[in-house]
N, C-alpha and C positions, 0 to 999 in steps of 0.2 A: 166441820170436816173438810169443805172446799177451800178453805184456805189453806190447813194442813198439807190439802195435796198438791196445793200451788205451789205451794213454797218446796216442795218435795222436790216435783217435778222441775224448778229451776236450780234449787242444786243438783238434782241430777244431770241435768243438761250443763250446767256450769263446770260440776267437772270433770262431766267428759268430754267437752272441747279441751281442757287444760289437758288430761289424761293422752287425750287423740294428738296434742301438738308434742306431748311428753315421750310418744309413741314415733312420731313423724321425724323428730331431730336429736331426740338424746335417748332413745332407747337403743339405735340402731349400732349403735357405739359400744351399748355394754352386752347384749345379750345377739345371739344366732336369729336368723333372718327369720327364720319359724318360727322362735318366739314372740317376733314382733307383731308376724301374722294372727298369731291366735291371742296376742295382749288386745290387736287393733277389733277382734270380733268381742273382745270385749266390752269395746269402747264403744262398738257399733249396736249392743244388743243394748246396754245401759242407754244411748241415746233413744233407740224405739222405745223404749219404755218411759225415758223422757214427758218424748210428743203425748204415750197414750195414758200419761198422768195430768199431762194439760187437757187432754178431751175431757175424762174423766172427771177432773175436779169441775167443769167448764159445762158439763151436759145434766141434762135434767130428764132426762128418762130414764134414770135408775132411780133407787129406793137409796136412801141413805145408809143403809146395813148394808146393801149390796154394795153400795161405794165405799165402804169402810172397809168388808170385806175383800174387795181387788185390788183396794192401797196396800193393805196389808200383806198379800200374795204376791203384789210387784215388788212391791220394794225388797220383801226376804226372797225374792227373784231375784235380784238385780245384786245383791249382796252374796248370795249365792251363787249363780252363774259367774257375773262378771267379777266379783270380787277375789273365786275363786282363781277363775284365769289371770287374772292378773296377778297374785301368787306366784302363780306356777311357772306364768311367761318371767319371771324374771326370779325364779326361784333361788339360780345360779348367786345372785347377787346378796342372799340372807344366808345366816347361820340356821333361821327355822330352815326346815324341811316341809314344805307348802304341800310336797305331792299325801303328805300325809291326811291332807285335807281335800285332795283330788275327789270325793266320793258325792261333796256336795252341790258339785259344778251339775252333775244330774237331777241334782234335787231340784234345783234352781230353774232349770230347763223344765221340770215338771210343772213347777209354780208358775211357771209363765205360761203354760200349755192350759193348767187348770182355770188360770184367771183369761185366759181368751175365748176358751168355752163357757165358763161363766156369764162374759158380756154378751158370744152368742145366742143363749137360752132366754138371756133376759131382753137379745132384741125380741126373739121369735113371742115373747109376750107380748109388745106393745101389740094394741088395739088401733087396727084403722081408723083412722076418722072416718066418719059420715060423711055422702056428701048433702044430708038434706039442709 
């Protein structure tokens, strides 16, 4: 499973620097300045989630179930949130209609709410060490 999420985690990161440069010098051309702005929180939410699929696959104080469970919740985050906006940021430029699909951009924002409480609870388990 920790390699699953490794590899997740660098193509996420992989293409949201491509997405964020795609954003910076050729989006600003086709679509209104707002669009660029809510394409670029796109880019920016898919990167934190990046980083917190490298901690994730990387750390050993979760349960393997609960790691499998928060890959699972990012990722249909990150496809939900930001895949959404990025849609819709450049909606203008498809024959689909993206705003049709505007409902799941909340969803997405939920699943990444859900899996940060998740990690939450499951810090407030670990057990202190001893210091005997």
């Amino acid at each position: 499973m920790n390699k699953s999420i490794l590899v997740t985690a660098s193509v996420l990161g992989f293409t949201g620097i491509i997405l964020g440069a795609f954003a910076a010098h050729g989006l600003k051309q086709l679509v209104p300045a707002e669009s660029v702005t809510s394409f670029e929180t796109g880019v920016r939410y898919q990167m934190y989630h990046a980083f917190f699929l490298l901690f994730l696959g990387l750390t050993n104080f979760l349960s393997e179930k609960t790691k499998k469970s928060m890959f699972w919740l990012t990722l249909l985050g990150v496809i939900f949130f930001s895949g959404s906006i990025y849609g819709l940021a450049t909606n203008s430029l498809y024959t689909f209609d993206f705003t049709t699909l505007a409902f799941v951009t909340p969803v997405g924002g939920l699943l990444f709410i859900i899996t940060w409480g998740l990690l939450f609870v499951n810090f407030l388990k670990i057990k202190p060490k001893s210091n005997n």
